[in-house]
C-alpha positions as a LaTeX table, in Angstrom:
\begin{tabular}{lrrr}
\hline
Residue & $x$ (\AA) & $y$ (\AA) & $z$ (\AA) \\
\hline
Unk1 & 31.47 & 37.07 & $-79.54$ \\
Unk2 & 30.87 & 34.85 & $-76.38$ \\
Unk3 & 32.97 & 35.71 & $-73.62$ \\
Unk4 & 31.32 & 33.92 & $-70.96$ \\
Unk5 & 29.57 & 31.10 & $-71.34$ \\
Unk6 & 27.62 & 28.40 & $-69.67$ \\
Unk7 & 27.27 & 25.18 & $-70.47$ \\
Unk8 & 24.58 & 22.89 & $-69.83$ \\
Unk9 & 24.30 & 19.12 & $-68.99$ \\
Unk10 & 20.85 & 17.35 & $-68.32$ \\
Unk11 & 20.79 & 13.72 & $-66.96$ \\
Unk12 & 18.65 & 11.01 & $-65.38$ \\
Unk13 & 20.27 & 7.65 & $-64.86$ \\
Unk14 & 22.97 & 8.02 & $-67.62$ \\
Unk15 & 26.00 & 6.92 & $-65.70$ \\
Unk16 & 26.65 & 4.48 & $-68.46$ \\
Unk17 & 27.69 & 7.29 & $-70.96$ \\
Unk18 & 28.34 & 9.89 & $-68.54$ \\
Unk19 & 31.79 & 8.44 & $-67.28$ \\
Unk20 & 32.79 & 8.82 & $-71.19$ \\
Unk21 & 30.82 & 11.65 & $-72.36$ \\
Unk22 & 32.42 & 14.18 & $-69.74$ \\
Unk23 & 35.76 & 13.17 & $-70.47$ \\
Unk24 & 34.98 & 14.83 & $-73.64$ \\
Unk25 & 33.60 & 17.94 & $-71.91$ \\
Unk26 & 36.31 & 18.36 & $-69.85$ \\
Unk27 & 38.67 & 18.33 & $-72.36$ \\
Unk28 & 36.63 & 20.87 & $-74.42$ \\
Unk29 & 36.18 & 23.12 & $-71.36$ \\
Unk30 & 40.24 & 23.43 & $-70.73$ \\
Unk31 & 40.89 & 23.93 & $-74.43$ \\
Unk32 & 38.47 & 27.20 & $-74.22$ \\
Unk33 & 39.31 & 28.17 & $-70.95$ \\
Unk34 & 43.33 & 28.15 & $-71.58$ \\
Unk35 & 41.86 & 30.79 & $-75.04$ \\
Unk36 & 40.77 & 33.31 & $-71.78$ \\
Unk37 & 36.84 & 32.65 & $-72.07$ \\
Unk38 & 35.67 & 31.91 & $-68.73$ \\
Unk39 & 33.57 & 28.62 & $-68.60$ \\
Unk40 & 30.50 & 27.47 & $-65.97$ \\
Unk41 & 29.37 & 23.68 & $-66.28$ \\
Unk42 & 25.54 & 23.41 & $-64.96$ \\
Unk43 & 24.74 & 19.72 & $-64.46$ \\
Unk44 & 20.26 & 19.10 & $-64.02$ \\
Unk45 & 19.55 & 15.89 & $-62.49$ \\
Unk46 & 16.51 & 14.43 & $-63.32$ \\
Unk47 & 16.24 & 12.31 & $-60.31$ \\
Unk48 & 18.87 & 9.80 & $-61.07$ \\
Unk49 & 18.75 & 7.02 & $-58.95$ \\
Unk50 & 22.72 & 5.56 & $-60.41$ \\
Unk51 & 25.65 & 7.79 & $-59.61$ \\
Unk52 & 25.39 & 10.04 & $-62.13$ \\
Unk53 & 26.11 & 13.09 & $-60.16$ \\
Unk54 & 28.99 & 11.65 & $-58.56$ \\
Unk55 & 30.36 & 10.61 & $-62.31$ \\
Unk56 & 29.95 & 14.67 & $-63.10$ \\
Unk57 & 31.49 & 15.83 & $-60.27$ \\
Unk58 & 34.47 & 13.51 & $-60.22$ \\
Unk59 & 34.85 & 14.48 & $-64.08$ \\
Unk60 & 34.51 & 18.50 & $-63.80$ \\
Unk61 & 35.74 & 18.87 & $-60.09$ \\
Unk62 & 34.73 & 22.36 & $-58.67$ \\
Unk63 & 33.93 & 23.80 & $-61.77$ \\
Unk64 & 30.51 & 22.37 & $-61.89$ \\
Unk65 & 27.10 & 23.33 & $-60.39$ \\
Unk66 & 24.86 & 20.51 & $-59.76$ \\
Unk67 & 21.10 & 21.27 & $-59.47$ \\
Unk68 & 18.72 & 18.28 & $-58.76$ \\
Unk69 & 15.03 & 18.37 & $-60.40$ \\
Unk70 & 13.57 & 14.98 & $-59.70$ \\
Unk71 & 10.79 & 14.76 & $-62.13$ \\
Unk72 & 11.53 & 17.38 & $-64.57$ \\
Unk73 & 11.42 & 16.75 & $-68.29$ \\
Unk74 & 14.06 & 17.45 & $-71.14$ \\
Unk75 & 12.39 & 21.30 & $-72.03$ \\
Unk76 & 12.19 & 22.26 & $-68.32$ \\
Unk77 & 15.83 & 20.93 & $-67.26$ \\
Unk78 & 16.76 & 23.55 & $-70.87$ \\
Unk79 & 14.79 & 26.19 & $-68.91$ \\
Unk80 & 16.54 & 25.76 & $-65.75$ \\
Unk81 & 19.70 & 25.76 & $-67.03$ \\
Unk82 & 18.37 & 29.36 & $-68.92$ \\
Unk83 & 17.11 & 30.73 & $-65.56$ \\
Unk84 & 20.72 & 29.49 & $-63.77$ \\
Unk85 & 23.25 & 30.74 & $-66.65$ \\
Unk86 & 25.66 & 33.76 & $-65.76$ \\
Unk87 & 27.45 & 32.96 & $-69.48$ \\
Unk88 & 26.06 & 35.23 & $-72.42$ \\
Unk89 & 26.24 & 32.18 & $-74.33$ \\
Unk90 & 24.96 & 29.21 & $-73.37$ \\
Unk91 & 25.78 & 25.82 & $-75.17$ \\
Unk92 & 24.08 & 22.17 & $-74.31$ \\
Unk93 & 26.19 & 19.40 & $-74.54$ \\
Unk94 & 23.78 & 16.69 & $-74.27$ \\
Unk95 & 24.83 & 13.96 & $-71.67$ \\
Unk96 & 25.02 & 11.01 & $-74.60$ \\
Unk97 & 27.51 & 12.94 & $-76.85$ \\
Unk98 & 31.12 & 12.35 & $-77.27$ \\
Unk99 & 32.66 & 15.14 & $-79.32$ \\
Unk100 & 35.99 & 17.10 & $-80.61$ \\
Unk101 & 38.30 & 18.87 & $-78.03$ \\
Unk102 & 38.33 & 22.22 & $-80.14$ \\
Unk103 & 34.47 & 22.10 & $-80.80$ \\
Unk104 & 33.41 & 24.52 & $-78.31$ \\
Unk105 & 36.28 & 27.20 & $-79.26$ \\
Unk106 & 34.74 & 26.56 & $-83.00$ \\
Unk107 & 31.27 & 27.04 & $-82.12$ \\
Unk108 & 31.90 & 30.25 & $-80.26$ \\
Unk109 & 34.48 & 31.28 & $-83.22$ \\
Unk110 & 31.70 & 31.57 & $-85.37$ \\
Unk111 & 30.17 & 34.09 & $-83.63$ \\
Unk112 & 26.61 & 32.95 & $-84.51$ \\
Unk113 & 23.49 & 33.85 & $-82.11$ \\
Unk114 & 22.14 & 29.39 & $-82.83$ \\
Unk115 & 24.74 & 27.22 & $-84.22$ \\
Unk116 & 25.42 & 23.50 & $-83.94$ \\
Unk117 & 27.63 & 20.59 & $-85.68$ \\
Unk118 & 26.04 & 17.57 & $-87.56$ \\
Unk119 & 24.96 & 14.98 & $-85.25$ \\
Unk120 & 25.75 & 10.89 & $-85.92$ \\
Unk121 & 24.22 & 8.05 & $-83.72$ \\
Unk122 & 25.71 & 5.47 & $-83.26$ \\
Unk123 & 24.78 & 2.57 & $-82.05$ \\
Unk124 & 27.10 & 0.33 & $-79.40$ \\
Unk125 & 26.92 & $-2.87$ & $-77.54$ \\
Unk126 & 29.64 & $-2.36$ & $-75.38$ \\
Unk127 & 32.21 & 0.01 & $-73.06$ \\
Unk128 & 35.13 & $-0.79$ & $-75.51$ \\
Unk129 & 33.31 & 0.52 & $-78.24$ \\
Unk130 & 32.81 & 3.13 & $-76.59$ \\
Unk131 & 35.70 & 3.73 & $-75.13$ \\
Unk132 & 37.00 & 3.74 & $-78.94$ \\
Unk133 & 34.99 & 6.01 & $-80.40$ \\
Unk134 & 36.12 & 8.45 & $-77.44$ \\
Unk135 & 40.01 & 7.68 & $-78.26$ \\
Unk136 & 39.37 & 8.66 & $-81.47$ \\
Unk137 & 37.63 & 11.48 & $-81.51$ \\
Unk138 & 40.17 & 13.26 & $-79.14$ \\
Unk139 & 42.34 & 12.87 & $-81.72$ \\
Unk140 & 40.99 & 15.27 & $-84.23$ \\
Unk141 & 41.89 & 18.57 & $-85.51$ \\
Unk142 & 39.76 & 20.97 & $-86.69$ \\
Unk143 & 39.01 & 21.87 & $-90.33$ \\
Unk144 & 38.23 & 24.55 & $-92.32$ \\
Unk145 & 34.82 & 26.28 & $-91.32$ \\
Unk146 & 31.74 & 25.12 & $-93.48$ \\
Unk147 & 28.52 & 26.31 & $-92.52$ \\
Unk148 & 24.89 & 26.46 & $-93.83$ \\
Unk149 & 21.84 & 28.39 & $-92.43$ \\
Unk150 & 19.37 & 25.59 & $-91.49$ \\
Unk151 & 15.48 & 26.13 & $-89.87$ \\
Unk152 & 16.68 & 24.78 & $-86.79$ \\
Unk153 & 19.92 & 22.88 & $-84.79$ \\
Unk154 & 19.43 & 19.14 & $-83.28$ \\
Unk155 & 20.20 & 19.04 & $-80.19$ \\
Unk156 & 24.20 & 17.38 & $-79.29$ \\
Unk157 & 26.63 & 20.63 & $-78.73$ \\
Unk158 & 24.68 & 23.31 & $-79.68$ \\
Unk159 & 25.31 & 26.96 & $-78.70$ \\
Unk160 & 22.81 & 29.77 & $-77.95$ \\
Unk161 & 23.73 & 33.46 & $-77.66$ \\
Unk162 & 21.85 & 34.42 & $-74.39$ \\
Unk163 & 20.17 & 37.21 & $-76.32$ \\
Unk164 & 18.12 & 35.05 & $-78.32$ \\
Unk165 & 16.08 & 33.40 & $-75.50$ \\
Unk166 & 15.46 & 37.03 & $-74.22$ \\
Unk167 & 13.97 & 38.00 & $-77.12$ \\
Unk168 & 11.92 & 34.26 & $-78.35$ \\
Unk169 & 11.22 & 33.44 & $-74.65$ \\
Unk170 & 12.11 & 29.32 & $-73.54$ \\
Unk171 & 11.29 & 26.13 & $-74.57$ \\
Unk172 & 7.97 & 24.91 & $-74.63$ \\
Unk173 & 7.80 & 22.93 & $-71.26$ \\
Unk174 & 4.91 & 20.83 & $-72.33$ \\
Unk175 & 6.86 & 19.32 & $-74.99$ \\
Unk176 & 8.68 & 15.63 & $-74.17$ \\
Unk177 & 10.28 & 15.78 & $-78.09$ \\
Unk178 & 10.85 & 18.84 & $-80.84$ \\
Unk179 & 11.67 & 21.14 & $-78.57$ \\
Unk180 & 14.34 & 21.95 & $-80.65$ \\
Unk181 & 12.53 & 22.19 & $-83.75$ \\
Unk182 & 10.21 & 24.23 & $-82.14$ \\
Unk183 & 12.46 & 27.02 & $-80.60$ \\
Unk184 & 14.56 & 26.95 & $-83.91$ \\
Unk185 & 11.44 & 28.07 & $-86.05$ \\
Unk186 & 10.03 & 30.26 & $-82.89$ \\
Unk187 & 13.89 & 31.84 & $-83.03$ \\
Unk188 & 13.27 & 32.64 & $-86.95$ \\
Unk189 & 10.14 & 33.94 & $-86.82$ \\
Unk190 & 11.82 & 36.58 & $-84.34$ \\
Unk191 & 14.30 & 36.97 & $-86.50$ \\
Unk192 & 16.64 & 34.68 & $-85.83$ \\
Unk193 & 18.97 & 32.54 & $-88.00$ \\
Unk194 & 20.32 & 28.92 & $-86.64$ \\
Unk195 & 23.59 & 27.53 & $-88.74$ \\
Unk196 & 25.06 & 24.66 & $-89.30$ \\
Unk197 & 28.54 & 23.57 & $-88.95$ \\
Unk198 & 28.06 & 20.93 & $-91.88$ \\
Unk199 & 31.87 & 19.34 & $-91.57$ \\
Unk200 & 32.24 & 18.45 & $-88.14$ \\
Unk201 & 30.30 & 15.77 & $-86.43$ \\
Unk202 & 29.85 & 14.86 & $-82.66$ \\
Unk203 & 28.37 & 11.38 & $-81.65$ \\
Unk204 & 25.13 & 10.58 & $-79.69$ \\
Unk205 & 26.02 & 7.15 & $-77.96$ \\
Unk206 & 22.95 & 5.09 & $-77.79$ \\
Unk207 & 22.66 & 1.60 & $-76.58$ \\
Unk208 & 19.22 & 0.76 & $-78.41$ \\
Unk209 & 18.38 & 1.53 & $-81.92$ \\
Unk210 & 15.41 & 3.44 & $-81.30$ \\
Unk211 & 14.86 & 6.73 & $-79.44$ \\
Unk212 & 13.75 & 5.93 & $-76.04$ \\
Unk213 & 11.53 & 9.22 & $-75.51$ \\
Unk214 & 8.48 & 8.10 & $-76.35$ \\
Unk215 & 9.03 & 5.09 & $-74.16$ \\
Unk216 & 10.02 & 6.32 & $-71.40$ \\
Unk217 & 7.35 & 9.37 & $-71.40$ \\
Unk218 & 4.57 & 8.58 & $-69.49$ \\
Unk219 & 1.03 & 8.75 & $-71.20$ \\
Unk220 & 0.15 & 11.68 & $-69.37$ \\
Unk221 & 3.12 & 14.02 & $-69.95$ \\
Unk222 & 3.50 & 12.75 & $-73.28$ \\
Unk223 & 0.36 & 14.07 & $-74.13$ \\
Unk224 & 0.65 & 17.80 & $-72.87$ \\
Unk225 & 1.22 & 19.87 & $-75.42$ \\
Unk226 & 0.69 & 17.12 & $-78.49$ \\
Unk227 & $-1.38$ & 19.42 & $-80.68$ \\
Unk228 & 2.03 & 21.95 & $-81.05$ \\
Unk229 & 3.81 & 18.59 & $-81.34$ \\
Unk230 & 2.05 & 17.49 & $-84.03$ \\
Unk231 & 1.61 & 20.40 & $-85.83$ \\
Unk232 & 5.73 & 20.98 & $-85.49$ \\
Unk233 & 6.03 & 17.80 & $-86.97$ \\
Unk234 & 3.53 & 18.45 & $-90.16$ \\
Unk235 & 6.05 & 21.43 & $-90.82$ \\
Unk236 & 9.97 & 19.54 & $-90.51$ \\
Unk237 & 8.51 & 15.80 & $-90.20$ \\
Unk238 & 10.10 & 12.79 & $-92.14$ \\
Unk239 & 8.78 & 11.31 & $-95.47$ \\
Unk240 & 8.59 & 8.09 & $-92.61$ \\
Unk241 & 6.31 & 9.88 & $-90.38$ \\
Unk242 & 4.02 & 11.18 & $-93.21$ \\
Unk243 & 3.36 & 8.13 & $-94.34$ \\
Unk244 & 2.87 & 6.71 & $-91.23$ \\
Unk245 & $-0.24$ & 9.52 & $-90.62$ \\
Unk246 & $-1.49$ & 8.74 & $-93.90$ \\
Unk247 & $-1.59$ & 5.25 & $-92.82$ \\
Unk248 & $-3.59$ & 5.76 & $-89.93$ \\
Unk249 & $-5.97$ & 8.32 & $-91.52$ \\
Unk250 & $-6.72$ & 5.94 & $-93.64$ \\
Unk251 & $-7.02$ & 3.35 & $-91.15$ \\
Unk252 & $-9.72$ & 5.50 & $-89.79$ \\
Unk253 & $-11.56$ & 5.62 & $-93.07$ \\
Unk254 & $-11.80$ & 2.06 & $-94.09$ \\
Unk255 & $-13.04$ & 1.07 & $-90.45$ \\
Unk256 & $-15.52$ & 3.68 & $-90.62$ \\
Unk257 & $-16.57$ & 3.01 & $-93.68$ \\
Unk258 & $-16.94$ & $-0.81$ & $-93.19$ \\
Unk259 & $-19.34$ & $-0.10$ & $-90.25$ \\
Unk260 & $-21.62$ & 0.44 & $-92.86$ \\
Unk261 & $-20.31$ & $-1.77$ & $-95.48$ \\
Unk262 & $-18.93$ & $-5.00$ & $-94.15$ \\
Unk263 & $-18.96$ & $-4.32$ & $-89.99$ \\
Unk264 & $-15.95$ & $-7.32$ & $-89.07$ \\
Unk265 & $-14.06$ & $-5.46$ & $-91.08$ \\
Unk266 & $-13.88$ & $-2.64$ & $-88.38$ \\
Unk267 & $-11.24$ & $-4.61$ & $-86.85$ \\
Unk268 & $-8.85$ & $-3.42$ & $-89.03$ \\
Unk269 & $-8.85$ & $-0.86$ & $-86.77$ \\
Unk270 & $-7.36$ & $-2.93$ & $-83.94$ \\
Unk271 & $-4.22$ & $-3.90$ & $-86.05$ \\
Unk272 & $-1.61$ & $-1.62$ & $-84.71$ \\
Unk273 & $-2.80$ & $-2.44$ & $-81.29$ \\
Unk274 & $-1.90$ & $-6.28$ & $-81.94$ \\
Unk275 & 1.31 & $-5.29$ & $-83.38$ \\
Unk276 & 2.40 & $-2.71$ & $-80.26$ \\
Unk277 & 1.53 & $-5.26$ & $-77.80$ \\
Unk278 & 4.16 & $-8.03$ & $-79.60$ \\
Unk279 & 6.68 & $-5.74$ & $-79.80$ \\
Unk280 & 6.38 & $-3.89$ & $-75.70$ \\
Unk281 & 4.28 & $-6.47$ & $-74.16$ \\
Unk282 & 0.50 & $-5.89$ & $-72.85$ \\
Unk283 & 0.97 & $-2.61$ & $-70.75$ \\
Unk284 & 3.31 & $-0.32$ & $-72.60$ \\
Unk285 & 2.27 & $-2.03$ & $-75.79$ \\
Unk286 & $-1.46$ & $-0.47$ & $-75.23$ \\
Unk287 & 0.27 & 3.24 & $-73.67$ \\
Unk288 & 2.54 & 3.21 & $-77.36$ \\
Unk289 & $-0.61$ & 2.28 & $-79.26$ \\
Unk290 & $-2.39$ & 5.22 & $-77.66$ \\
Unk291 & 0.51 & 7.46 & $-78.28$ \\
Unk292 & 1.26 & 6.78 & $-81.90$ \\
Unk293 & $-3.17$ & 6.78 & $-82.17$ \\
Unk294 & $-3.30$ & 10.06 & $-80.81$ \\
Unk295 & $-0.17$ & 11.30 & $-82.78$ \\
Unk296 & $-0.39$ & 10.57 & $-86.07$ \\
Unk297 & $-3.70$ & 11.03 & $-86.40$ \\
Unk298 & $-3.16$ & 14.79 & $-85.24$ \\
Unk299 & $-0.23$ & 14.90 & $-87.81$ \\
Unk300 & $-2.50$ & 13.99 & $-90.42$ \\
Unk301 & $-5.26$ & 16.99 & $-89.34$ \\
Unk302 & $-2.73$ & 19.22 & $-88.93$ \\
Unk303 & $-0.06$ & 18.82 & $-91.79$ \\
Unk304 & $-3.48$ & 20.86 & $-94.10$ \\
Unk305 & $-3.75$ & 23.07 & $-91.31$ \\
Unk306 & 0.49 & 24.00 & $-91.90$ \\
Unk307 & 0.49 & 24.18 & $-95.25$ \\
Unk308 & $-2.59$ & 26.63 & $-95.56$ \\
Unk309 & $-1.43$ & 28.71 & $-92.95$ \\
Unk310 & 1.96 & 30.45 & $-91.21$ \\
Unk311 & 3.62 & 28.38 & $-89.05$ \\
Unk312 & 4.43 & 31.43 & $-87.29$ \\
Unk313 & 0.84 & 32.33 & $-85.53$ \\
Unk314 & 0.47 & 28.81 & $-85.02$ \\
Unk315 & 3.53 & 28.43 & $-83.01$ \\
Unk316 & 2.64 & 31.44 & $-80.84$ \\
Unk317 & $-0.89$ & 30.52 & $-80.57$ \\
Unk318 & $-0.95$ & 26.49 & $-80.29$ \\
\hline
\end{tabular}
């Protein structure tokens, strides 16, 4: 049972959700505080240029520590919030989620060293809608506990028991996405299960309706690191992203193969690239073509390479 615990906030530039999304916190922070479980907010800065900080600190008052770490990257702001934690449990509430008063007394209730709550996006085009979805959901009441054991928790209020990290070691700093997949299935091969709390959502507020990560990532970081990425991905990845390697793998083949056969047809080979570029424009349309090149083409080498062996050397040793 948590006793302590810290909880952890990352940021860069998300004033837009933060003046909503730590209403929420706050609330959840009093409700656990007024059960006698002391509570620590840590707030990482990537380098926010808005007033993000001053958002946090207006919301939380004194009881939150702000650390700045201009440059650092989703895994290493998780990792300094580790290193920084007095709590023996520490829970991320990621800076985009609105979510239930009572939800950090539940996941502590359940006494579980990883445990999370379903995850929705949603998808807004304006404050009011947000600022609905926030009236709303501090209006529910808990229900009755239903859990599942799952291979790994998404990342939106999840809680770790500071144990586990002690034991499985941090998250892997050279990933920009799956870091959460990836400590979930480092966690069970220590030992370690991560549950589910199947019946109670919180909601990831996004303004675009695609995931900005890749985006966002420059070429360079997003490509530390991309062979564990990959082969992460060949283990939990989507029917959608399966396909997608296949697609490119056999890309690959017809263009090699009509070198030989029919050589104009090569330019097959050039079709994502056209596609990439009227979608982001010239420059990021050539850095995404690159990226999804690289990464599903890996996904497709290494998916074989997961099923034929355990995930669990490959992990450690990738």
């Amino acid at each position: 049972m948590c006793h302590d615990i810290t909880i952890g906030v990352l940021g860069k530039n998300s004033a837009w959700i933060l003046k909503y999304s730590m209403q929420s916190l706050r609330k959840a922070v009093q409700v656990i505080r007024n059960s006698g479980i002391n509570a620590e907010v840590i707030y990482v800065d990537g380098g926010s240029t808005d007033n993000s900080k001053e958002l946090v600190r207006d919301a939380l008052g004194n009881g939150v520590r702000i650390i700045d770490a201009p440059g650092s990257n989703i895994p290493e702001a998780r990792n300094i919030v580790i290193r920084e934690a007095s709590g023996d449990c520490i829970v991320y509430w990621d800076s985009d989620i609105v979510a239930p008063p009572y939800i950090l007394t539940m996941l502590i209730n359940t006494n579980k060293p990883i445990v999370s709550t379903v995850r929705r996006d949603v998808y807004v085009r304006s404050d009011d809608e947000i600022q609905g979805i926030l009236t709303k959901v501090m209006d529910l009441r808990p229900r009755e506990l239903i859990m599942r054991e799952v291979p790994y928790t998404v990342f939106g209020v999840n809680l770790f028991k500071k144990e586990v990290f002690e034991k499985v070691g941090l998250f892997d700093n050279r990933l920009t996405q799956a870091e959460d997949r990836d400590f979930g299935i480092r966690a069970l091969c220590h030992g370690y299960k991560s549950y589910l709390i199947e019946n109670e959502i919180v909601y990831d507020i996004n303004r675009r309706f695609k995931s900005e990560i890749p985006i966002i990532t420059s070429l360079r970081q997003y490509m530390r690191g991309i062979h564990k990425k990959a082969a992460i991905y060949a283990y939990t990845g989507s029917i959608r992203q399966k396909g997608l390697s296949g697609a490119f793998i056999a890309l690959h083949a017809i263009t090699i193969a009509s070198l030989f056969l029919l050589p104009p047809l090569s330019a097959v080979e050039f079709l994502p690239l056209v596609y990439q570029i009227f979608k982001y424009g010239p420059r990021k349309g050539v850095e995404m073509w690159v990226k999804s090149l690289v990464f599903y083409t890996m996904l497709g080498f290494a998916y074989p390479v997961v099923k034929l062996s355990n995930i669990c050397n490959i992990l450690s040793n990738w």
